[in-house]
Structure formats: structure tokens, C-alpha cells
C-alpha positions as CSV (number, residue, x, y, z in Angstrom):
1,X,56.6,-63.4,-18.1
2,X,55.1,-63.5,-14.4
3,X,54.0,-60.2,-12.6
4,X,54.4,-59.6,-9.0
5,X,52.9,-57.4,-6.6
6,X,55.1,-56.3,-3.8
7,X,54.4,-54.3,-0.6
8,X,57.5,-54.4,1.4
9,X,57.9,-58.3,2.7
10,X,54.3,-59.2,1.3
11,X,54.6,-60.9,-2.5
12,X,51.5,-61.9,-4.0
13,X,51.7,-63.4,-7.9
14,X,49.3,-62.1,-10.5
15,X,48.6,-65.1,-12.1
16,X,45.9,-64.2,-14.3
17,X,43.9,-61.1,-15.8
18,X,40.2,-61.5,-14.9
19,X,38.5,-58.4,-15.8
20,X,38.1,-54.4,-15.2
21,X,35.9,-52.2,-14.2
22,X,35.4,-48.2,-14.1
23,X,38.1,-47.8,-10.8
24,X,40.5,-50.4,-10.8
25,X,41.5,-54.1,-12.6
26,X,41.2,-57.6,-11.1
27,X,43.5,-60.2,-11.2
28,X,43.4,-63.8,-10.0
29,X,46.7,-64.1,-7.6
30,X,48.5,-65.8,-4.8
31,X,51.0,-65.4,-2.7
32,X,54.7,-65.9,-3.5
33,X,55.6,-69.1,-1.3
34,X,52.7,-70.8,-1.1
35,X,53.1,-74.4,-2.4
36,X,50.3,-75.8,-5.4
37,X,49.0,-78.5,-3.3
38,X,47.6,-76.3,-0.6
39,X,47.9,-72.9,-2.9
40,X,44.9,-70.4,-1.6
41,X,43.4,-68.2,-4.7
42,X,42.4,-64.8,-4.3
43,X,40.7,-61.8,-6.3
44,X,43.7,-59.1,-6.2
45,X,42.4,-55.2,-7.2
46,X,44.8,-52.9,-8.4
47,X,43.8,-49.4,-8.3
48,X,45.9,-46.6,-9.9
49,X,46.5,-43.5,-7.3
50,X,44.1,-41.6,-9.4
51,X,41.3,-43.7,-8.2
52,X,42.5,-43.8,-4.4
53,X,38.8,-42.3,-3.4
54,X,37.5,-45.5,-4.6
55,X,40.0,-47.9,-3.1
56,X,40.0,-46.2,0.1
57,X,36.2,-46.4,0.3
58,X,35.7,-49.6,-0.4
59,X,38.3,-50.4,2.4
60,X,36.6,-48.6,4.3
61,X,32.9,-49.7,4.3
62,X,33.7,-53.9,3.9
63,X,36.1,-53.0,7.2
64,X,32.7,-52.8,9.0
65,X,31.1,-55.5,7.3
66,X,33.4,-58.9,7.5
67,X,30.5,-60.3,9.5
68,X,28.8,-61.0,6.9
69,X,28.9,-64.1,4.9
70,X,26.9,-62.6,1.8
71,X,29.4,-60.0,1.3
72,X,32.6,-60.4,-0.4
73,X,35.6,-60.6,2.1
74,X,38.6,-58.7,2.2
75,X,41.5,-60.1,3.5
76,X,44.4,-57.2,3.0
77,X,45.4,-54.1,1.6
78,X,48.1,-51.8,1.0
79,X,50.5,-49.6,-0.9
80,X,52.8,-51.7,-3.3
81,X,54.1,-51.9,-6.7
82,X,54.0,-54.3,-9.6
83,X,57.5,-56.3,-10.5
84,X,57.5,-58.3,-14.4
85,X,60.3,-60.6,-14.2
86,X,61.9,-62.6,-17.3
87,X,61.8,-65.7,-15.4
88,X,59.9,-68.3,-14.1
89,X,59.3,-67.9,-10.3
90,X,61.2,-70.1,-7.7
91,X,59.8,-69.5,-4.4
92,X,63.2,-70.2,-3.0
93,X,64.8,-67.6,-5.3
94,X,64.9,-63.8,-3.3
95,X,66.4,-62.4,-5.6
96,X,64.4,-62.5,-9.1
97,X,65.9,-61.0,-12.8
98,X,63.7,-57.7,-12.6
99,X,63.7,-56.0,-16.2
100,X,60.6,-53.8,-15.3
101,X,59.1,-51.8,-12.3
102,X,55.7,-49.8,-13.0
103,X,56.2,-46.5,-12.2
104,X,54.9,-44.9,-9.2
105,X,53.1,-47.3,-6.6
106,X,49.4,-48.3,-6.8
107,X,47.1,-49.3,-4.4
108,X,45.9,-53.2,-3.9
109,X,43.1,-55.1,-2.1
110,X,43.5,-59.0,-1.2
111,X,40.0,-60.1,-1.5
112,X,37.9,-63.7,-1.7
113,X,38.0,-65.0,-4.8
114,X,34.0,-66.3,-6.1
115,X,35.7,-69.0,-8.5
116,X,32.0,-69.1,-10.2
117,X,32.2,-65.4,-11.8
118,X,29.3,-62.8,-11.6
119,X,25.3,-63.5,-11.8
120,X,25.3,-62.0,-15.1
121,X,27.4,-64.6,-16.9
122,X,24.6,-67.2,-16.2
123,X,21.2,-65.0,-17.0
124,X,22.1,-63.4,-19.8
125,X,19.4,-63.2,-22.7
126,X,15.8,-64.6,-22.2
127,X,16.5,-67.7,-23.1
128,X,18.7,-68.2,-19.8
129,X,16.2,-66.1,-17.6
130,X,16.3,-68.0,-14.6
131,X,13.0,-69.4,-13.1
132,X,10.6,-67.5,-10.6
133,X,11.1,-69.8,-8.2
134,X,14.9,-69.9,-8.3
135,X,15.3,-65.8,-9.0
136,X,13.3,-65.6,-5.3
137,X,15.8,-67.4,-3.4
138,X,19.1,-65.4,-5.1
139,X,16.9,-62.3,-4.4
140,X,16.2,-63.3,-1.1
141,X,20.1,-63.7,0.0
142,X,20.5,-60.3,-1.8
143,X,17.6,-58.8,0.3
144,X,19.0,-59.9,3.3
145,X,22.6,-58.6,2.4
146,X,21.2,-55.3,1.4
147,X,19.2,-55.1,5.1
148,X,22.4,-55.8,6.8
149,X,24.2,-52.7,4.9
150,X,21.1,-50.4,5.6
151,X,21.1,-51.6,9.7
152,X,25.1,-50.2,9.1
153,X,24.2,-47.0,7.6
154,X,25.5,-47.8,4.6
155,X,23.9,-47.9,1.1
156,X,25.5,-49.7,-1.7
157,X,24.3,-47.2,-4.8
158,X,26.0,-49.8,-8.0
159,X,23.3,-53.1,-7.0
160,X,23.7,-54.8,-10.4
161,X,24.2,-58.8,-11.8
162,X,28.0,-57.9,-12.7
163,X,28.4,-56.9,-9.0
164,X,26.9,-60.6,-7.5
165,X,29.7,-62.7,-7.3
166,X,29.1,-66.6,-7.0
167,X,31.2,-68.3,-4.9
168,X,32.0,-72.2,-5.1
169,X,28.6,-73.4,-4.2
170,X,26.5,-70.7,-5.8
171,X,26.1,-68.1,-2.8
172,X,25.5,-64.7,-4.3
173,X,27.9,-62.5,-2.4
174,X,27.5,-58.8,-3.0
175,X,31.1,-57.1,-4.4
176,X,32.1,-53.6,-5.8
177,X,31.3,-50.7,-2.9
178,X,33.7,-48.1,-3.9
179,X,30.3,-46.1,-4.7
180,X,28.8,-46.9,-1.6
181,X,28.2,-44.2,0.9
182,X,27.1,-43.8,4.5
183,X,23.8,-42.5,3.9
184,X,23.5,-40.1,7.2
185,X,24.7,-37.8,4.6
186,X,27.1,-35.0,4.3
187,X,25.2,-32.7,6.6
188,X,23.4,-35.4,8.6
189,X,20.0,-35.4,6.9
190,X,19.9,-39.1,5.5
191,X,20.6,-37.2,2.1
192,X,23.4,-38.4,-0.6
193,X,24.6,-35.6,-3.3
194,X,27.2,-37.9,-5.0
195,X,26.1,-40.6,-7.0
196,X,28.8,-43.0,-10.0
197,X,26.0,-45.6,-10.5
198,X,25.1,-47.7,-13.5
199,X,22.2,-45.9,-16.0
200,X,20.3,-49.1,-16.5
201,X,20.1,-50.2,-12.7
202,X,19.8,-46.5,-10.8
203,X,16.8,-44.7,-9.2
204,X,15.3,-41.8,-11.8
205,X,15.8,-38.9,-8.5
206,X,19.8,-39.6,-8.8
207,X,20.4,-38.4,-11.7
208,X,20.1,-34.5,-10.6
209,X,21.7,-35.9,-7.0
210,X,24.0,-33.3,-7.0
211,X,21.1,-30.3,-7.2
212,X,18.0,-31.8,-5.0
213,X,19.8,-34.9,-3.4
214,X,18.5,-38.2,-3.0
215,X,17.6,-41.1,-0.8
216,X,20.2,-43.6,-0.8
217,X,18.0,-46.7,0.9
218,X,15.3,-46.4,-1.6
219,X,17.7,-46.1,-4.6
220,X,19.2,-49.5,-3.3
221,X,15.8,-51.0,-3.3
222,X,14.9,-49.3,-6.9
223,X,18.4,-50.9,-8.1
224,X,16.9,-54.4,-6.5
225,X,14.1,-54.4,-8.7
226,X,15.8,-53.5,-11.8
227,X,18.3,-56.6,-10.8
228,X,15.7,-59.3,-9.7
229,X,14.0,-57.8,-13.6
230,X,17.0,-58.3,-14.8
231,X,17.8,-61.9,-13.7
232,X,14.3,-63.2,-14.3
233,X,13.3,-61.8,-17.8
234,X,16.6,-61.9,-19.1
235,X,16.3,-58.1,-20.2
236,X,16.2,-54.9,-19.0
237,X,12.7,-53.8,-18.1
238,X,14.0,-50.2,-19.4
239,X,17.7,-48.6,-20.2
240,X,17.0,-45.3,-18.7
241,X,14.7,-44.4,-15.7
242,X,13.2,-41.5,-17.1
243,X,10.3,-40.1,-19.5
244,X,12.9,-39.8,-22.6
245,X,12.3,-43.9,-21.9
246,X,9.9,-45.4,-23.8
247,X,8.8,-48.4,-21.4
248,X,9.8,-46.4,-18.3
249,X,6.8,-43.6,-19.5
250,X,4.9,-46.0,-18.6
251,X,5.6,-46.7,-15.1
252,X,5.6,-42.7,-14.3
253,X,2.0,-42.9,-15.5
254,X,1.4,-46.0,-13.5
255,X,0.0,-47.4,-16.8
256,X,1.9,-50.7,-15.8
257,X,-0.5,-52.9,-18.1
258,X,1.3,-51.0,-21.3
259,X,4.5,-51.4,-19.5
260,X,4.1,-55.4,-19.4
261,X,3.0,-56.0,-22.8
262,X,6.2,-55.5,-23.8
263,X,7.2,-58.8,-22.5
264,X,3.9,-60.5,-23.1
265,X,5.6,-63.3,-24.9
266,X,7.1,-64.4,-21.2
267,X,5.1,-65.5,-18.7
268,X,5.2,-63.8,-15.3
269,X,3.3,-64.4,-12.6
270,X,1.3,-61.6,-11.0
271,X,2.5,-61.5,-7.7
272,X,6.0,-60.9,-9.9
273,X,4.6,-58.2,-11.9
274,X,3.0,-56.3,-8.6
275,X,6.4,-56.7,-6.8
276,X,8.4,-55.1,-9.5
277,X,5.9,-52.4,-10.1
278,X,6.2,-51.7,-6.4
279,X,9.8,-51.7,-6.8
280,X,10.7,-49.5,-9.6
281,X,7.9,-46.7,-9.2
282,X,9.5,-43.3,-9.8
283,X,8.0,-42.0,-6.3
284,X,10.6,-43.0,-3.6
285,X,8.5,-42.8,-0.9
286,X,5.9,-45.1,-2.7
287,X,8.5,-47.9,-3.0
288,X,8.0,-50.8,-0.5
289,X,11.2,-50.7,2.1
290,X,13.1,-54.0,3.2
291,X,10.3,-55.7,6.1
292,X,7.3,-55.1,3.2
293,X,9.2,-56.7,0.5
294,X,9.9,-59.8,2.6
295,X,6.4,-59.8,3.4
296,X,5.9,-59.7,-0.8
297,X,3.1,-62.6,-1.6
298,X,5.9,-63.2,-4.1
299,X,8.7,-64.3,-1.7
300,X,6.5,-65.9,0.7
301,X,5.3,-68.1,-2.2
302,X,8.6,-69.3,-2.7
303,X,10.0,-68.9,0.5
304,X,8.0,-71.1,3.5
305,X,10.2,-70.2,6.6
306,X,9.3,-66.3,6.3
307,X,7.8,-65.7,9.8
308,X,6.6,-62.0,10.6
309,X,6.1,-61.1,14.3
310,X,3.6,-58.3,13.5
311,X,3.5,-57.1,16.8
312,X,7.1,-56.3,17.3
313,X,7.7,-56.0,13.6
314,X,10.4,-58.0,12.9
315,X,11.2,-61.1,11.1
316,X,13.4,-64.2,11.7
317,X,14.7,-65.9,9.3
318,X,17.8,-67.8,7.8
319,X,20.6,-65.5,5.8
320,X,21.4,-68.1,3.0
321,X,18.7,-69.4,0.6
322,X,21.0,-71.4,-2.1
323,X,19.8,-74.9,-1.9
324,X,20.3,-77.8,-3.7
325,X,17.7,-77.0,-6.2
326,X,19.6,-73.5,-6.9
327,X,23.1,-75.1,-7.1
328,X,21.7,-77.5,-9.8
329,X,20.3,-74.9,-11.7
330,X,23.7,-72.8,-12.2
331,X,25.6,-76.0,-12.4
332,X,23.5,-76.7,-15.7
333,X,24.4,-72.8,-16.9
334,X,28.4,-73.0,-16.1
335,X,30.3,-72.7,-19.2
């Protein structure tokens, strides 16, 4: 059985099912006449209409980023349907023995596909935590990224592993922004009142978003620190920001000595422990913003071409941190 999806002339083959999440369902496609020698993969969405907020979001927002190479690309998009045909596919064959069209049409994107999977699949469990000094310079590229959307107004609200994509020499590219939202706001005040994030990664203010509102910059930074956490334990440093949490209590008390003895069988530099703390506070205004974390004694520990121009306050710097050093490291994880 081979699946097609069709939007008028365009053909694109769904060759393989690689995973869902809350909005749509990915496969891993091509297009129709393409030959195998010189065959281009990409990641193909499908969204149902019921989820066209998403779909037309997410279309939206990576419209205005393509610039950037740390972000996922997307290629095309449409309205189309999906063809299952009883045959094997020749490309010279128009005409194909259809015995099944999906009802209704549904709504597609033609995206990059990151043949290495997501950052989760090579960090999970503390035995695969990754080390400081490799965790820094995937954070870094994700710091970066995360600048760039804030310069365009934009805040991500889902930063998590599952949503780091690693393309075919281990560049994290950030994926997954039908959440995102321009965070101007709905009346212009920098405030967001809709928020679909993930419990274990978001910001403790968003969860009564739709009452008091909440600040959509520092919630991407809060989800940064639950992520670079995340990636360099190999747990979760909580599974709910609030004071029904047992370890989060005691960041809201800024007892953050009880908080790490929880993981005092790990050891954590410092400088990693005061980063985090500064990250994942439940004060939004207390959390460092993008120019103080890259000025973190952390980063600069691990990262030597961090130059700060104090005087004009900005800092110049590379956008891709994945060395050899890095690729080696996930080379050794890949299943």
C-alpha cells in the first residue's frame, strides 16, 4: 500500500510514519517523480482541519524566519488530500488504481527533514546526561535561536528536547511553533493570555494566563532552563512549576541548597547550579534575559569567543557552536 498526498499538480509520497504530536502527524515523504539516486527527503505534517489554528500559525511565524539556519525550514504548504493506492508507484504512471480517498481535505507543510531525530532521543535518563561542556554549546545555538525569535517579536512558548531537531551533522534546529505567538500581545501591551505549553517545561505565571496574563520572553527563557536541566542531568529538575511540587517549593523559597540535594549523587558545577537557579526562579522579572545569560560565567567557561561590548551592549559572536567535539559525542549516542 503507498499513500499519496495530492494538492492539485503537486504529489508528494508518504513514505514512512515518523511520529505525532498534540496538532498534527509527521511523515517522512518525497515527491512523486523524483528519481532514488538524487531523491530529496522531507518532514511532511498533516494537520486535520480541526487543528487549522495551529497549521496556519506555524506557517505563519517560520514565513518570517527562513533566515535562520537554527530553525527548521519550511519549504511548502497547502490544502490537499491523501490518495492509498493498491499498487506500487510508477512515476511514469498518471493514472494510479485509487481504492481509497480520505474524506474531506487536510492541511500539509513540506518541511526539512533533521535525519538525526529530536535531542531527547540521545539524553534520556542520567546515565546519557550529556556533559557540561557539551550541554553549553547545544544551549548556546538554542540561546542564539531563541534571541533571533525575540528581535522578531515572536516567542516560542513549547521550548522542549522533543522540539530540537538534529539535523545530519548534529545542529540543533528549533521545530514545532504552532504555539508560538507574537508577544506584542492582543491589546499591544507585550502580554500573552493563551498558552498550550508542555507542564514539565512552562513558566509557573502561565498557568492562570488566561486571568492575569503573562510574559511570553521570560517564559521562553524559564522553558530554557528547564531544557538545558533537562539535557544535562538527565531528569527533570521538577514536573510541575508550582508549590503543590515538591522540589519546585523549594525554588519559590529560594532555598536552592534543598533544591540540589536532590541530585547530590551528580556532580554539577556551581556556575551550573547558579545559572539554572537564575533561570527557573518563579519571579519573572528576577530571571536573567538573553545578553545576561550569554554573559553567564557558565557559557563563557565553555565558550571562549563570547566578546561583550559593554559600552554599546551588544555582543558578537558566531550562530553555530556544534564542533567536532559535539558531533562525536551524539555520534557515540545514535542508535
Amino acid at each position: 500500500m503507498t499513500r499519496i498526498l495530492q494538492d492539485n499538480s503537486k504529489k508528494y509520497i508518504l513514505d514512512k510514519f515518523l511520529g505525532e504530536g498534540a496538532t498534527c502527524k509527521c511523515f517522512l515523504g518525497y515527491k512523486v517523480d523524483s528519481q532514488p539516486e538524487n531523491r530529496e527527503l522531507f518532514a511532511i505534517k498533516i494537520y486535520s482541519p480541526k487543528f487549522y489554528q495551529y497549521y496556519i500559525n506555524e506557517v505563519e511565524i517560520l514565513s518570517k524566519l527562513s533566515s535562520n539556519e537554527n530553525i527548521i525550514k519550511l519549504y511548502d504548504n497547502g490544502k490537499g488530500y491523501i490518495l492509498d493506492i493498491n499498487q506500487e508507484l510508477n512515476t511514469n504512471d498518471n493514472n494510479p488504481d485509487i481504492i481509497k480517498k480520505d474524506n474531506g481535505k487536510i492541511y500539509y507543510e513540506i518541511m526539512e527533514y533533521a535525519e538525526n531525530g529530536e535531542l531527547k532521543d540521545f539524553v534520556q535518563g542520567t546515565s546519557t546526561r550529556l556533559p557540561e561542556k557539551i550541554s553549553a554549546k547545544i544551549f548556546m545555538n538554542l540561546v542564539l535561536t531563541v534571541q533571533y525569535l525575540h528581535e522578531n517579536n515572536i516567542a516560542h512558548c513549547d521550548i522542549k528536547p522533543e522540539n530540537i531537531l538534529m539535523n545530519t551533522n548534529y545542529r540543533p534546529l528549533l521545530s514545532d511553533f504552532g504555539f508560538s505567538q507574537f508577544f506584542s500581545g492582543e491589546k499591544g501591551d507585550y502580554t500573552l493570555h493563551k498558552f498550550s505549553g508542555s507542564d514539565f517545561y512552562c513558566a509557573p505565571e502561565t498557568r492562570k494566563a488566561y486571568v492575569r496574563g503573562f510574559d511570553g520572553i521570560k517564559n521562553d527563557i524559564f522553558s530554557l532552563g528547564v531544557l538545558l536541566f533537562a539535557i544535562t542531568i538527565g531528569d527533570f529538575p521538577f514536573h510541575k512549576a508550582s508549590f503543590s511540587d515538591d522540589r519546585y517549593r523549594f525554588i519559590i523559597k529560594k532555598n536552592y541548597e534543598r533544591f540540589w540535594e536532590y541530585f547530590n549523587d551528580i556532580e554539577i558545577s556551581e556556575e551550573f547550579q547558579d545559572l539554572i537557579n537564575n533561570l527557573i526562579c518563579i519571579t519573572p522579572s528576577q530571571r536573567l534575559n538573553i545578553k545576561q545569560i550569554l554573559e553567564h560565567p557558565w557559557l563563557k567557561k565553555y565558550i571562549t569567543d563570547i566578546n561583550s561590548d559593554k559600552e554599546n551592549k551588544n555582543i558578537e559572536m558566531k550562530n553555530n557552536y556544534v564542533d567536532e567535539e559535539v558531533i562525536n559525542e551524539f555520534k557515540s549516542r545514535k542508535i
